[in-house]
PDB file of the backbone (N, CA, C, O) and the ligand in Angstrom, with CONECT records:
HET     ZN  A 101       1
ATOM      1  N   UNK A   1     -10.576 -21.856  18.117  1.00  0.00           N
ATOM      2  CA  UNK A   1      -9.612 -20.769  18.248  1.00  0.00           C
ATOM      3  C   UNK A   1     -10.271 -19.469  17.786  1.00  0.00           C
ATOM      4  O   UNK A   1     -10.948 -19.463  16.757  1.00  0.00           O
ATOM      5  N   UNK A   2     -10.081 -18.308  18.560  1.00  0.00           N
ATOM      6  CA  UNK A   2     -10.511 -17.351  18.457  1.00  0.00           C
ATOM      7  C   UNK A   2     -10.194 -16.363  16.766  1.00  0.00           C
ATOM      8  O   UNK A   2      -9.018 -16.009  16.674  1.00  0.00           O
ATOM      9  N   UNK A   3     -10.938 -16.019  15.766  1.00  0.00           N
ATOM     10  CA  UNK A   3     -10.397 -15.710  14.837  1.00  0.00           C
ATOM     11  C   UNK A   3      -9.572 -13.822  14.959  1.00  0.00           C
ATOM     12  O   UNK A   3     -10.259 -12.839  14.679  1.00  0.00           O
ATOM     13  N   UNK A   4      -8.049 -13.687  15.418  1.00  0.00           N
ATOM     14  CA  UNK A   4      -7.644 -12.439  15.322  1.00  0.00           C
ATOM     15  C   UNK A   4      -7.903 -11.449  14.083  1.00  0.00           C
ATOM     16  O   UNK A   4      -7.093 -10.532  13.950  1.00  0.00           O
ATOM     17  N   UNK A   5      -8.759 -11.534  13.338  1.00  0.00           N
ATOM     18  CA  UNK A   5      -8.938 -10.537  12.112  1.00  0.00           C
ATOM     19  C   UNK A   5      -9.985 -10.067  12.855  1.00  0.00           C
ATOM     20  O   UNK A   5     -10.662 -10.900  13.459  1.00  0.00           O
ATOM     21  N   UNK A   6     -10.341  -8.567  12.961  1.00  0.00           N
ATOM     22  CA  UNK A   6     -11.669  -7.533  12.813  1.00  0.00           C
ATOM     23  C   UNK A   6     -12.838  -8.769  12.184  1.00  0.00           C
ATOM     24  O   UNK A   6     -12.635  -9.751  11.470  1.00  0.00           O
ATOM     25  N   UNK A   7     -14.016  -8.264  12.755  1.00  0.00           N
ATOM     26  CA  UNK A   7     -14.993  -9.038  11.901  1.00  0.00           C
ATOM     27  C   UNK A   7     -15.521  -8.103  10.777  1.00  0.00           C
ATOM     28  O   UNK A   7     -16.342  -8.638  10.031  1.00  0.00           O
ATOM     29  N   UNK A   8     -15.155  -6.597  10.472  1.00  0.00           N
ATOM     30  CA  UNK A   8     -15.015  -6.189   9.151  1.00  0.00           C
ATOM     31  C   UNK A   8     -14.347  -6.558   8.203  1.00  0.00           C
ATOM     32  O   UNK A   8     -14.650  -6.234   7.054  1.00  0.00           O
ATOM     33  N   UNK A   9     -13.435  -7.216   8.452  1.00  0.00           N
ATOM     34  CA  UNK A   9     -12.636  -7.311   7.460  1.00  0.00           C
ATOM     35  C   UNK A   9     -13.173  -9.069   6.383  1.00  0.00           C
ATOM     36  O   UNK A   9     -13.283 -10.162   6.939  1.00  0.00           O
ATOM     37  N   UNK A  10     -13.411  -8.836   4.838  1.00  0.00           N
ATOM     38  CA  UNK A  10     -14.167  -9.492   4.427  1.00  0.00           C
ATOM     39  C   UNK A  10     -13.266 -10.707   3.555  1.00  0.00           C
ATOM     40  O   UNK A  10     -12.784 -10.643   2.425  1.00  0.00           O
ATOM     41  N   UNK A  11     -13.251 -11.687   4.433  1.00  0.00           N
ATOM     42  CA  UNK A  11     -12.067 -12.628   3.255  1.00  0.00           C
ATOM     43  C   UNK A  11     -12.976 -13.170   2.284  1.00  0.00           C
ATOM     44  O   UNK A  11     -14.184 -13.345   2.123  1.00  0.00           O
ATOM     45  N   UNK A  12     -11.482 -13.428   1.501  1.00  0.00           N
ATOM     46  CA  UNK A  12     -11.999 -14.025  -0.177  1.00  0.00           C
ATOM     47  C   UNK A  12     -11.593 -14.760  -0.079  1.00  0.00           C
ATOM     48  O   UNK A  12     -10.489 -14.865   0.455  1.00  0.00           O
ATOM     49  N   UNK A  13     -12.573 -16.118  -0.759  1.00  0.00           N
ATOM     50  CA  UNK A  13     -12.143 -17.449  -0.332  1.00  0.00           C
ATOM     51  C   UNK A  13     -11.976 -17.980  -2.116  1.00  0.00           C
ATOM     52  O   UNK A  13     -11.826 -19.132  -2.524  1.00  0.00           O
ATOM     53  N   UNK A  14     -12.055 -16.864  -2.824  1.00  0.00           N
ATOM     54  CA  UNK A  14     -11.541 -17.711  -4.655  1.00  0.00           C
ATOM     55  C   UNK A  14     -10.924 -17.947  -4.950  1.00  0.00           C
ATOM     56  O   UNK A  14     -10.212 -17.007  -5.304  1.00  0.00           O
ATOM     57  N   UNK A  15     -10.449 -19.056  -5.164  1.00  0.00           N
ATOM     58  CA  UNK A  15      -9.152 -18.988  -5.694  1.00  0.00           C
ATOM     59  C   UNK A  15      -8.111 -18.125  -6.192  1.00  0.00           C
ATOM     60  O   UNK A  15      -6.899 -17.996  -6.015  1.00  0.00           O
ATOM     61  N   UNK A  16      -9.044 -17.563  -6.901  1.00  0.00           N
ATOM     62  CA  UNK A  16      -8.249 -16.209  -8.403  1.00  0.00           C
ATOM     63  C   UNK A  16      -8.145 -14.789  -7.442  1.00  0.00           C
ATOM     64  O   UNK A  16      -7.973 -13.666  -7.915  1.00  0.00           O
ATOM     65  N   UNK A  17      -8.315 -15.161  -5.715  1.00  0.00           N
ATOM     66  CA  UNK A  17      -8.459 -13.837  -5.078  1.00  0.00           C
ATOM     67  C   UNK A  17      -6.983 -14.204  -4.553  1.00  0.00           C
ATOM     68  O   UNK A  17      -6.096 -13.361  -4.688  1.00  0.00           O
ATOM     69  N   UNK A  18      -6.725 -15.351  -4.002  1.00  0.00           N
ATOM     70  CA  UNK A  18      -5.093 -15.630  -3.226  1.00  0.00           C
ATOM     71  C   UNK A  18      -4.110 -15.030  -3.397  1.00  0.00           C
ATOM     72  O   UNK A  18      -3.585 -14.832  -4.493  1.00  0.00           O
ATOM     73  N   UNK A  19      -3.748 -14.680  -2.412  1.00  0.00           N
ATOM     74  CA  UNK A  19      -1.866 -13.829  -2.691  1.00  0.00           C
ATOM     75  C   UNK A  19      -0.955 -14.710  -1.575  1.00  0.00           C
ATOM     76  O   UNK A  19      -1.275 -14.981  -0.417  1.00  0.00           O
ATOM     77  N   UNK A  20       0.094 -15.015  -2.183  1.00  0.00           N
ATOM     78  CA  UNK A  20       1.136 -15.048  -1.634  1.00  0.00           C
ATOM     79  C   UNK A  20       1.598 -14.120  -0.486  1.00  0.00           C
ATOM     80  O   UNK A  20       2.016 -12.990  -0.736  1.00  0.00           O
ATOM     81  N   UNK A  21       1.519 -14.612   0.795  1.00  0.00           N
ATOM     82  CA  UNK A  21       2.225 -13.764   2.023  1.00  0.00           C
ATOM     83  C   UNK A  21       3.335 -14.539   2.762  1.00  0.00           C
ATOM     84  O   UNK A  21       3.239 -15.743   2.998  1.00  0.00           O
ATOM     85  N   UNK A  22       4.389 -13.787   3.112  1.00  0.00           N
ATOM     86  CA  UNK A  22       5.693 -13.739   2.936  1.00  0.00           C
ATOM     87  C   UNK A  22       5.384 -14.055   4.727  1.00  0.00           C
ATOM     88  O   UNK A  22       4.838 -13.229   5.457  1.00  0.00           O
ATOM     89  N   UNK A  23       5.814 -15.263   5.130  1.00  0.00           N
ATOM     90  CA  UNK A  23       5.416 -15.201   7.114  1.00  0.00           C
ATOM     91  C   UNK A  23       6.469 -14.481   7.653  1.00  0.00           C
ATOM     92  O   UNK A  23       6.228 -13.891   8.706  1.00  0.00           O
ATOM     93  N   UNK A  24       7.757 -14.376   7.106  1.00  0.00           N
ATOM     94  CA  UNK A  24       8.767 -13.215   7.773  1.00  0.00           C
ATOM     95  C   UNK A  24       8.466 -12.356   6.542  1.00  0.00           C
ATOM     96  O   UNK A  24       8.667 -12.749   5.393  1.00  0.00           O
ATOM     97  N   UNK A  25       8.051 -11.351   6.812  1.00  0.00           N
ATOM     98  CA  UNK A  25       8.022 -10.120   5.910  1.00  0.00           C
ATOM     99  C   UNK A  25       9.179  -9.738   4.717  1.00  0.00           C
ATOM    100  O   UNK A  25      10.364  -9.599   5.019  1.00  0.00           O
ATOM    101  N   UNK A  26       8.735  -9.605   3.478  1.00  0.00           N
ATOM    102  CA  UNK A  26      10.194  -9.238   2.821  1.00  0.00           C
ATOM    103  C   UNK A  26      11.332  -8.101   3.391  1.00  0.00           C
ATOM    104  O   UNK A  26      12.562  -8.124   3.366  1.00  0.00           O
ATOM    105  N   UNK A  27      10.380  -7.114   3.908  1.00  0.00           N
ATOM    106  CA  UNK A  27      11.165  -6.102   4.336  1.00  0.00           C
ATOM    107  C   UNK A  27      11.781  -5.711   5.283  1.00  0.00           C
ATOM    108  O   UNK A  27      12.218  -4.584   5.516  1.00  0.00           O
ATOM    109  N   UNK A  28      11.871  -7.246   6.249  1.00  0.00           N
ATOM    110  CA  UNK A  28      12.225  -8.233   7.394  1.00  0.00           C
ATOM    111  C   UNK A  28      12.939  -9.232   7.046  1.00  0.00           C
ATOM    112  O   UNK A  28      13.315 -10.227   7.666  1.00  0.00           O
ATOM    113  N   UNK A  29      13.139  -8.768   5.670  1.00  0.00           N
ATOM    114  CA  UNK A  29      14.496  -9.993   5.580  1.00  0.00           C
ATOM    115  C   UNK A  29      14.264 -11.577   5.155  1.00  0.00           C
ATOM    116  O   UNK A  29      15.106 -12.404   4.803  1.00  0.00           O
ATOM    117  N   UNK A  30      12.433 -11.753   5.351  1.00  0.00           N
ATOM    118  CA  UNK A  30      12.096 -12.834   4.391  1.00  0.00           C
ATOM    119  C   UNK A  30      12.526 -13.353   3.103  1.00  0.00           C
ATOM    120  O   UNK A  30      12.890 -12.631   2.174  1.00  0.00           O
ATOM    121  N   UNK A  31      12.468 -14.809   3.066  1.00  0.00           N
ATOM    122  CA  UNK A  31      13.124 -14.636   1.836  1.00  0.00           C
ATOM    123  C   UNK A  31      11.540 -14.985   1.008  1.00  0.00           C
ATOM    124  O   UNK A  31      10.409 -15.102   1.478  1.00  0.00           O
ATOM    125  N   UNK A  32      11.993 -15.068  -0.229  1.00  0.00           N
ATOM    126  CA  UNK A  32      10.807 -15.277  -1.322  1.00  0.00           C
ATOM    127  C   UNK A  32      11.549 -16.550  -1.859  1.00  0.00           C
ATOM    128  O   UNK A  32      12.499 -16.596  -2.641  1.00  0.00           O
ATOM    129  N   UNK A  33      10.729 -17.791  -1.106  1.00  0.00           N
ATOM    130  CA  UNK A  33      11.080 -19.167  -1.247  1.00  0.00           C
ATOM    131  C   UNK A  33       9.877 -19.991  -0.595  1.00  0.00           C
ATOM    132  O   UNK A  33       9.230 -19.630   0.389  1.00  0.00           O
ATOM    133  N   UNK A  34       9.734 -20.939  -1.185  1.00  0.00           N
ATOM    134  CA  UNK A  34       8.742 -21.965  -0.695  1.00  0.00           C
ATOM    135  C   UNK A  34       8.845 -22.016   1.033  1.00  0.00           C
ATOM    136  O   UNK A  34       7.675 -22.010   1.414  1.00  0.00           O
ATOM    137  N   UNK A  35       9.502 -22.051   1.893  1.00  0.00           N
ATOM    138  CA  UNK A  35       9.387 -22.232   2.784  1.00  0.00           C
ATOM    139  C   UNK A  35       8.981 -21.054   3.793  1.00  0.00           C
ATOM    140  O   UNK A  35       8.854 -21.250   5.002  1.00  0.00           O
ATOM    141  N   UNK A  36       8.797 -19.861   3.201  1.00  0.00           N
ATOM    142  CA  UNK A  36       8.870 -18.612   3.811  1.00  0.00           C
ATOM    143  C   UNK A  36       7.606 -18.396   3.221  1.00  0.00           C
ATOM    144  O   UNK A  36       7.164 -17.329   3.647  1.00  0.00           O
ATOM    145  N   UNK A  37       6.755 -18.986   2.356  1.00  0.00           N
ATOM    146  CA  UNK A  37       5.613 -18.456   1.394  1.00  0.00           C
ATOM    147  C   UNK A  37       4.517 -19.182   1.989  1.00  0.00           C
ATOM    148  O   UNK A  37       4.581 -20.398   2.172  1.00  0.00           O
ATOM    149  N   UNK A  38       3.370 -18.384   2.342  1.00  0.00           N
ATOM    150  CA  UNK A  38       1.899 -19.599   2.314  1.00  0.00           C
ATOM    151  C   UNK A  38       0.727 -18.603   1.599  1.00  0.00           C
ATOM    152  O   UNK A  38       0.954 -17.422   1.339  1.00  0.00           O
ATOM    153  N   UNK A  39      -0.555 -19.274   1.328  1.00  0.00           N
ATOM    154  CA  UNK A  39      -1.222 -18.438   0.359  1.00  0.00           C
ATOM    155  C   UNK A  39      -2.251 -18.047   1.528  1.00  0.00           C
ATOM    156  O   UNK A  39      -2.525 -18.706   2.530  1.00  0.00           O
ATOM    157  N   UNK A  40      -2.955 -16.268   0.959  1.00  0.00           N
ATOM    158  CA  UNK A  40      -3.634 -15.735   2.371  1.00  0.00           C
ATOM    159  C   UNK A  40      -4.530 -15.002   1.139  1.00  0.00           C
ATOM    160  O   UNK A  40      -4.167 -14.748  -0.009  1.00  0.00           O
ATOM    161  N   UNK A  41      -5.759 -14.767   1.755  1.00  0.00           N
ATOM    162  CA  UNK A  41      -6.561 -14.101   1.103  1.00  0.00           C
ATOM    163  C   UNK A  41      -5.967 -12.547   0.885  1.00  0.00           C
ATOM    164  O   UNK A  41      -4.894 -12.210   1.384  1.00  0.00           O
ATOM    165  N   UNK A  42      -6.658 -11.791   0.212  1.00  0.00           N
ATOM    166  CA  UNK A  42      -5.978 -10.455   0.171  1.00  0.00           C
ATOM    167  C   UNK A  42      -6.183  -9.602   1.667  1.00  0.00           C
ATOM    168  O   UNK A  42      -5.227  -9.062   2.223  1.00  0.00           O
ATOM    169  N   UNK A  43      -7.377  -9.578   2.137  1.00  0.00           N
ATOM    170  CA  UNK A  43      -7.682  -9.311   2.941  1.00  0.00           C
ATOM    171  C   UNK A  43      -6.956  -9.361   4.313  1.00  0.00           C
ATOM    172  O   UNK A  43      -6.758  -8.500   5.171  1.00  0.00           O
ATOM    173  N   UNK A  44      -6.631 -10.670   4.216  1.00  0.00           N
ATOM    174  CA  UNK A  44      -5.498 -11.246   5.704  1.00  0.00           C
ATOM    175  C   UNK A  44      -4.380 -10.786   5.095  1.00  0.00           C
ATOM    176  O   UNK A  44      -3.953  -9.929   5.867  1.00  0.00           O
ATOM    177  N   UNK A  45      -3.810 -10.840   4.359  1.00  0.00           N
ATOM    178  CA  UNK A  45      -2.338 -10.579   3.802  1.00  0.00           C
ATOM    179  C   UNK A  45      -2.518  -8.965   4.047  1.00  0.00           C
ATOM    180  O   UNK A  45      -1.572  -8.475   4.663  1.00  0.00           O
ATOM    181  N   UNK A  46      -3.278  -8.296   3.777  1.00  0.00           N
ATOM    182  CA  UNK A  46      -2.924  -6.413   3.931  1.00  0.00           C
ATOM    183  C   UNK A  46      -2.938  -6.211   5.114  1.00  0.00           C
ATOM    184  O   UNK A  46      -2.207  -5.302   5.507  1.00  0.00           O
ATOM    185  N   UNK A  47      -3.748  -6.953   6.120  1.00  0.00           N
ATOM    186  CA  UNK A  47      -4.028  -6.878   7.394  1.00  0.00           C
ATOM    187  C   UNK A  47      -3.065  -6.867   8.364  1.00  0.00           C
ATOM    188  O   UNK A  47      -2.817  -6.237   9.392  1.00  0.00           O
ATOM    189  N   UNK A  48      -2.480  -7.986   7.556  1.00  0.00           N
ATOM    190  CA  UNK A  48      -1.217  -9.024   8.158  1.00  0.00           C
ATOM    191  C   UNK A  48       0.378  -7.809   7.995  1.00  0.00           C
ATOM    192  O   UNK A  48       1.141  -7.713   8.956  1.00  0.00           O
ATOM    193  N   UNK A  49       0.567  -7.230   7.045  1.00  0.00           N
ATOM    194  CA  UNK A  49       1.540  -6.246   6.913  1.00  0.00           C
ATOM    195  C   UNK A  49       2.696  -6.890   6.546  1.00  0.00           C
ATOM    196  O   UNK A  49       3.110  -7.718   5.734  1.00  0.00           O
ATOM    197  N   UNK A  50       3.115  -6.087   7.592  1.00  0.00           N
ATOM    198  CA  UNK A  50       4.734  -6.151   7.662  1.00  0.00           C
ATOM    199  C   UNK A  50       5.380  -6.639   9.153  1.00  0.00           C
ATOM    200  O   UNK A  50       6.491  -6.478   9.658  1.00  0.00           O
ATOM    201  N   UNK A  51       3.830  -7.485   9.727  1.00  0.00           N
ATOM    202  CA  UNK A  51       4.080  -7.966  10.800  1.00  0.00           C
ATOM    203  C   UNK A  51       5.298  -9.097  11.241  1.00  0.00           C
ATOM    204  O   UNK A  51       5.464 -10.073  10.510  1.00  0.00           O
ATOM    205  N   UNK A  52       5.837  -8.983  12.028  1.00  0.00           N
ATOM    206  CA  UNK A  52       6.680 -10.063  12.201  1.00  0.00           C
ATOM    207  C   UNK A  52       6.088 -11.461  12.552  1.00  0.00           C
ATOM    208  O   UNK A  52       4.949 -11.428  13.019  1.00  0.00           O
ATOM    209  N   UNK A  53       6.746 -12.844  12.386  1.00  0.00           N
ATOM    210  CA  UNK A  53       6.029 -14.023  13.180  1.00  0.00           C
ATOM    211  C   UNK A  53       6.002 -13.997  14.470  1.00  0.00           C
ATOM    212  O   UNK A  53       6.877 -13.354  15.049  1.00  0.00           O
ATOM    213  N   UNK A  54       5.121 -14.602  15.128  1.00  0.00           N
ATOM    214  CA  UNK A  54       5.462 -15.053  16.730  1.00  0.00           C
ATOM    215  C   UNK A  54       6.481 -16.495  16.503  1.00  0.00           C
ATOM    216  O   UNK A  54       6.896 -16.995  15.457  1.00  0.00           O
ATOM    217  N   UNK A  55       6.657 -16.865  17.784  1.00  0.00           N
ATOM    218  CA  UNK A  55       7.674 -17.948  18.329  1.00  0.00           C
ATOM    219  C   UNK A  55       6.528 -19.031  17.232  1.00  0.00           C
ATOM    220  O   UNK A  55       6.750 -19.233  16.038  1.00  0.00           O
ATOM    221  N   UNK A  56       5.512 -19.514  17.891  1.00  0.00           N
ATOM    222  CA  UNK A  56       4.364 -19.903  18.223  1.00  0.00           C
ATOM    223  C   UNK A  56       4.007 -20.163  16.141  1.00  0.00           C
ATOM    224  O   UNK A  56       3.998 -21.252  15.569  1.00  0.00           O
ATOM    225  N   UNK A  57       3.764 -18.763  15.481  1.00  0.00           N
ATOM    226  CA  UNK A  57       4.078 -19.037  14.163  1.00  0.00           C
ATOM    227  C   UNK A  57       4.671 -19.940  13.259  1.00  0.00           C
ATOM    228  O   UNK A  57       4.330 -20.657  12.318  1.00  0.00           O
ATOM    229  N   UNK A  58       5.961 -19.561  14.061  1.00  0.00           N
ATOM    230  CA  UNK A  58       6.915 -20.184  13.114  1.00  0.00           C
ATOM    231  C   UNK A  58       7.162 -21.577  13.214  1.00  0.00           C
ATOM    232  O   UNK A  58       7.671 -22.327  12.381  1.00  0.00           O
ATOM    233  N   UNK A  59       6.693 -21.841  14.450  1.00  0.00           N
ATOM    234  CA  UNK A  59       6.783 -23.314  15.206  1.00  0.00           C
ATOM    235  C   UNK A  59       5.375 -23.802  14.001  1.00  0.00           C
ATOM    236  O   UNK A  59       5.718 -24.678  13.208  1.00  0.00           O
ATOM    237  N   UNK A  60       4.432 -23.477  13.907  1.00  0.00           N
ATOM    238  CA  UNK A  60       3.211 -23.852  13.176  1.00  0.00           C
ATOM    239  C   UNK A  60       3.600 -24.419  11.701  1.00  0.00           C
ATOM    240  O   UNK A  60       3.327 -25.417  11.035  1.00  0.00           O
ATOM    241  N   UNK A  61       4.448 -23.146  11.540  1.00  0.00           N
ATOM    242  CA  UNK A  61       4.985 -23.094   9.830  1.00  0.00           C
ATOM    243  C   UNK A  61       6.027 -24.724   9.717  1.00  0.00           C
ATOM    244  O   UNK A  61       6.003 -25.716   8.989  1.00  0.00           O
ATOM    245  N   UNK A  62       6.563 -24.422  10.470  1.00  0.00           N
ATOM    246  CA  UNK A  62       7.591 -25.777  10.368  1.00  0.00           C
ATOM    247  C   UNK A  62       7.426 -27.400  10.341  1.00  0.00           C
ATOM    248  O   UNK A  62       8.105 -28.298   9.843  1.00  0.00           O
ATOM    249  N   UNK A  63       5.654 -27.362  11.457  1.00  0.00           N
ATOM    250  CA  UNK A  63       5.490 -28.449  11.310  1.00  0.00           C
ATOM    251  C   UNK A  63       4.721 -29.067  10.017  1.00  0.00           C
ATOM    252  O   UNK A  63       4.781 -30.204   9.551  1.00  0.00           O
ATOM    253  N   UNK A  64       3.749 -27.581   9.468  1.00  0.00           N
ATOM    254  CA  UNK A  64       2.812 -27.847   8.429  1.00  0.00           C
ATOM    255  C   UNK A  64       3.795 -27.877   7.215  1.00  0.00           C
ATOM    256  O   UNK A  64       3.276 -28.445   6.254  1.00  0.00           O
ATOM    257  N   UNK A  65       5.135 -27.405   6.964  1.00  0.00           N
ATOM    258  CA  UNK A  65       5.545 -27.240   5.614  1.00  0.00           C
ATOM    259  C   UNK A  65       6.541 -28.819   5.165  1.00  0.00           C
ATOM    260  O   UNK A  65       7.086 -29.565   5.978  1.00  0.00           O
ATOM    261  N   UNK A  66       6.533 -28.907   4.266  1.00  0.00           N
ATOM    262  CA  UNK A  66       7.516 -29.978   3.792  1.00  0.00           C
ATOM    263  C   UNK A  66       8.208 -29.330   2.825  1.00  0.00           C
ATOM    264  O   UNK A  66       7.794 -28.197   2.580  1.00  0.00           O
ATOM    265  N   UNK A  67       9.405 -29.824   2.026  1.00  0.00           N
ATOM    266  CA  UNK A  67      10.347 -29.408   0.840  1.00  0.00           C
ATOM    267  C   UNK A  67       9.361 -29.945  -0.627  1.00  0.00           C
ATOM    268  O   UNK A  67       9.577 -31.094  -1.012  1.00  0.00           O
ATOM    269  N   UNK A  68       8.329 -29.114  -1.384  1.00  0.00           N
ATOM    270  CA  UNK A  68       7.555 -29.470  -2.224  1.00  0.00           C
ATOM    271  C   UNK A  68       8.360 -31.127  -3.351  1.00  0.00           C
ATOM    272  O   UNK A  68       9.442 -31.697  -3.213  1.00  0.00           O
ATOM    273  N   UNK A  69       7.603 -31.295  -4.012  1.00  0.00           N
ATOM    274  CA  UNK A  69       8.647 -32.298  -4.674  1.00  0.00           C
ATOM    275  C   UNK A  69       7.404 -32.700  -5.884  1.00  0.00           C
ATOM    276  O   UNK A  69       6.245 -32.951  -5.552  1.00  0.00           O
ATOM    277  N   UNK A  70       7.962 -32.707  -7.556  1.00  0.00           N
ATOM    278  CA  UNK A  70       7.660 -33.120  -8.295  1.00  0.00           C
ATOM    279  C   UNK A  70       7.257 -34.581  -8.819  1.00  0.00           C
ATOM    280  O   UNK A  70       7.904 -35.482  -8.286  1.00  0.00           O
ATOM    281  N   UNK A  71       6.864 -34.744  -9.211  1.00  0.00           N
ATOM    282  CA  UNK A  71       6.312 -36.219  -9.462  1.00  0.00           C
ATOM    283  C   UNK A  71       6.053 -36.071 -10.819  1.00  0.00           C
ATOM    284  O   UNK A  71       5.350 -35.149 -11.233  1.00  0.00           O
ATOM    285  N   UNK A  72       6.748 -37.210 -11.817  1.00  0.00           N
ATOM    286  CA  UNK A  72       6.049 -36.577 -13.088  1.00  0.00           C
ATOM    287  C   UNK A  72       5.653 -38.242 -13.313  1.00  0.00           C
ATOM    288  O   UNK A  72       4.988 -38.592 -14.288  1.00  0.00           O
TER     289      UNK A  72
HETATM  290 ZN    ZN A 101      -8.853 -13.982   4.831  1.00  0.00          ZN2+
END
């Protein structure tokens, strides 16, 4: 698959670099909940904005996410 980021643009792959990006935008009405959350380098996440999902996205998001669950 073709990678849509600029090839300037320089991801961080450290751990301690990850941010939280919101796949429906907060300011789109996302919510700030596990199911709306995946972790993106800083780089992809500023890039990424305040973009909305595609169809295609969200279909992705749904199959990769589950309801997290504790185990102690
Ligand atoms: Zn990245």
């Amino acid at each position: 698959m073709e990678d849509p980021l600029p090839q300037r643009i320089r991801h961080r792959k450290r751990p301690d670099a990850a941010t939280i990006d919101h796949v429906v935008p907060r300011t789109l009405g996302g919510a700030a909940e596990w199911y709306n959350e995946v972790a993106a380098c800083r780089a992809c996440n500023a890039t990424k904005a305040d973009t909305p999902p595609t169809p295609q996205d969200l279909e992705k998001l749904r199959l990769l996410k589950s309801r997290p669950t504790v185990e102690c």
